[in-house]
C-alpha angles and dihedrals in degrees: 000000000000109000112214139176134227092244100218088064079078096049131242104316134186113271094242098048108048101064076061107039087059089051089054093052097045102249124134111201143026137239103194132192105190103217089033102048107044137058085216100053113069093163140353082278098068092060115099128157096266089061093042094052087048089061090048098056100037095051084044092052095055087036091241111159113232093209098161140033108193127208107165103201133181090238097159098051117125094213099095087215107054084040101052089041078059097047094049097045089050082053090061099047089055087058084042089048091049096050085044096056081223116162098234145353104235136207151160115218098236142038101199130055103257134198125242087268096046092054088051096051090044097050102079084045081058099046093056094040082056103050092047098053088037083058089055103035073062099047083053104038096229131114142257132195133200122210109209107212115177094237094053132074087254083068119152147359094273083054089042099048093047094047089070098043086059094059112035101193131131092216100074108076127186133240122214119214109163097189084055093066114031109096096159108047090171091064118097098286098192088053098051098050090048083057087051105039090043101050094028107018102109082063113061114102097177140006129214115209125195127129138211150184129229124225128211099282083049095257110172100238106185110223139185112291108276098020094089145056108295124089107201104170095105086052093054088046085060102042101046086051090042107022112030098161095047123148110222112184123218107228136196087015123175129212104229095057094030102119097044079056092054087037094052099049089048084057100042091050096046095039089056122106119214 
């Protein structure tokens, strides 16, 4: 297991500061988000091949892993012009992924919280928005991943899994964010993630891992790893049989408990038994 952060819980950061900055902290990979990690990128236009080089060889001199790159699009969405500024950012980011020498670009399908309607009136959008990107991610040889959240058209295990049947490709990963798809944390937990890693398993390219608790209107309240709701111990039972090497990113982490975060997925990792 590589542990990883999602860079821009640390705020923008100089390019020459950040690559060390995760060092110091003990964290192996990256996950980066270009506008939202740096204090020179401002927006996908302010990236250019020298910039791109100087986060290469930055994150290559203090042997960080740049495992994502993330470019959360509205993919799904039914306005063409918000869509096809999604799809073509997410294009760039492909040509930016290749000159990084990162692992994946990353994305959920959606940006707003839909209704069972809406998810069905955005999924053809997201279809099309996917097997686009999937085409170019091959013209390129580089890889792209998809993230499945229950509010978004990319909703559940049976989409998912038929997301990748359509399009048959290598080249579209998955990333597994557990607190993205349970909806329902009283169900039987064990049994749910052994629906999802056995059907979808070999897929998975990257897990997030946060937790939460929900109060009494039902308000989503993020929470140290292993005070809420997820139980992820027969996740990291899989992963460490099947995916050993795996890169689980440590999302909506906060400063002040970042390290008993860090502390408690190395334990985690190390104290379950296969």
């Amino acid at each position: 297991m590589l542990i990883a952060a999602r860079t821009h819980d640390y705020g923008k950061q100089p390019i020459d500061r950040l690559a060390g900055l995760l060092k110091g902290e003990g964290i192996d990979a990256a996950q980066l988000v270009l506008p939202k990690g740096f204090t020179e990128i401002s927006s996908y236009d302010d990236v250019t091949p020298e910039i791109i080089e100087r986060i290469r060889s930055d994150f290559e001199r203090e042997g960080i892993k740049i495992h994502i790159l993330g470019c959360y699009m509205d993919l799904g969405n039914p306005d063409d012009d918000v869509r096809k500024n999604a799809v073509d950012t997410f294009k760039k980011c492909l040509a930016f992924n290749k000159m990084l020498g990162a692992s994946i670009v990353g994305s959920e399908t959606a940006y707003p919280h839909l209704t069972d309607e809406e998810k069905k009136i955005w999924h053809p959008y997201m279809m099309d928005s996917i097997a686009r990107l999937v085409e170019e991610a091959e013209r390129l040889e580089v890889d792209m991943a998809v993230e499945p959240v229950y509010w978004h058209p990319l909703k559940d295990l049976e989409t998912t899994a038929k997301v990748f049947d359509k399009m048959n490709s290598s080249r579209l990963r998955m990333i597994f964010d557990p607190a993205n798809v349970l909806e329902h944390p009283e169900i039987d937990q064990d049994a749910y993630w052994d629906e999802w890693l056995s059907e979808l398993g070999d897929k998975i390219e990257a897990v997030h891992m946060k937790d939460f608790v929900l109060v009494e209107n039902g308000e989503y309240i993020p929470v140290c790893l292993g005070e809420g709701v997820i139980r992820y111990e027969r996740i990291i039972r899989w992963l460490k049989k099947n995916k050993p090497d795996i890169v689980i990113v440590r999302e909506e982490l906060q400063m002040e408990t970042a390290q008993q975060d860090l502390k408690y997925m190395r334990e985690l990792w190390e104290n379950t038994v296969m």
